[in-house]
VOLUMNU-638302 format. One record per residue: residue in one letter; x, y, z of N, C-alpha, C in turn. Coordinates in steps of 0.1 Angstrom, whole numbers, plus 5000, padded with zeros to 4 digits. Each point is the difference from the previous one (the first is absolute). Example, Ala and Ser with C-alpha at 12.3 -4.5 7.8 and 13.67 -1.06 7.14 Angstrom:
# residues 2
a513249435078499150125000500950125000/s499650114993500950115000499250115008/
# end
This chain:
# residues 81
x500849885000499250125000500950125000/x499450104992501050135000499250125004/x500750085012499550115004500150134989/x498950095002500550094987500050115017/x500350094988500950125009499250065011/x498849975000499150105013500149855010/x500049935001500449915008501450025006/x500350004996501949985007499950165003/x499450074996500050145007499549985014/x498749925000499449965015501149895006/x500549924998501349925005500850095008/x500250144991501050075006499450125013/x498950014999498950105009499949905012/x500149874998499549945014501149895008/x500850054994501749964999500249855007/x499549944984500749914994501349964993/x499850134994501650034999500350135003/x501349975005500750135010501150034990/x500250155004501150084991499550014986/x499249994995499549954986500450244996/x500349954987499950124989499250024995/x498750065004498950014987500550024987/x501350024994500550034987500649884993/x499749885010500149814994499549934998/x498250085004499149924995499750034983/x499549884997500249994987497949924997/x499850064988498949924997499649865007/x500949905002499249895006501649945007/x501150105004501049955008500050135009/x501149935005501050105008501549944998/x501050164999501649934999500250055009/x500749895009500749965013501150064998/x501050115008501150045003501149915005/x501050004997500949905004501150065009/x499449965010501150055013501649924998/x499949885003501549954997500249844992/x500849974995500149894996500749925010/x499749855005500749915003500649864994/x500849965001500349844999500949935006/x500149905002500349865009499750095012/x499250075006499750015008500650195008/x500850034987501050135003499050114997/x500350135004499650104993500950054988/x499250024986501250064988499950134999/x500950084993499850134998500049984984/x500849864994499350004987500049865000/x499549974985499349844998500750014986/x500049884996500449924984498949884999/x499150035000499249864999500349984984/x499949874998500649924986498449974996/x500249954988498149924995499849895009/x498849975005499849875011499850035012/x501350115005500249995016498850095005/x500549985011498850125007500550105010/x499350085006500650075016498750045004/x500250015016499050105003500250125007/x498850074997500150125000499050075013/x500650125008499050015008499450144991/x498650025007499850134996499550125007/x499950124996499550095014498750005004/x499149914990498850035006499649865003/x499249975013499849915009498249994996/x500349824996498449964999499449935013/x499050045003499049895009499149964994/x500049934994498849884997499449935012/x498949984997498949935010500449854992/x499649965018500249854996499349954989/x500149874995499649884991500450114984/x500950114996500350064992501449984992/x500550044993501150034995500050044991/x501650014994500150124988501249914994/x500350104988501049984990500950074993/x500950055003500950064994501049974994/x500150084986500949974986500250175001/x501749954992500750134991499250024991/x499550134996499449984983501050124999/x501250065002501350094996500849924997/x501150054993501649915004500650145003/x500650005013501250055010501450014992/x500150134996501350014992501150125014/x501349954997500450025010501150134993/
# end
């Protein structure tokens, strides 16, 4: 299911999600800020991810979902350095 933009505007009014930008909501997303990158468990200040690999990423704005819920997050950018 896809939220369109006056929804995740009320997500953000009844703080579901915290720190949000009203300037990332998007027609039926939101783009998540990216506070820092990690892997094997380190903080990076930069990344090389190859094709395949992965890392995770934290970001500035904080989700609370209600229970029996969840979500999905994908790059739809590529990160040029």
């Amino acid at each position: 299911m896809y939220l369109p933009d006056n929804e995740i505007k009320s997500l953000i009014d009844n703080d579901v999600l915290y720190n949000a930008k009203l300037e990332n909501v998007q027609q039926v997303s939101y783009d998540l800020t990216i506070a820092e990158f990690h892997d094997k468990g380190m903080r990076c200040d930069t990344v090389d991810v190859k094709p395949g690999n992965s890392i995770f990423v934290s970001t500035e704005e904080k989700i609370c979902l209600p229970k029996k819920s969840c979500s999905t997050g994908f790059s739809s950018k590529q990160l040029d350095s």
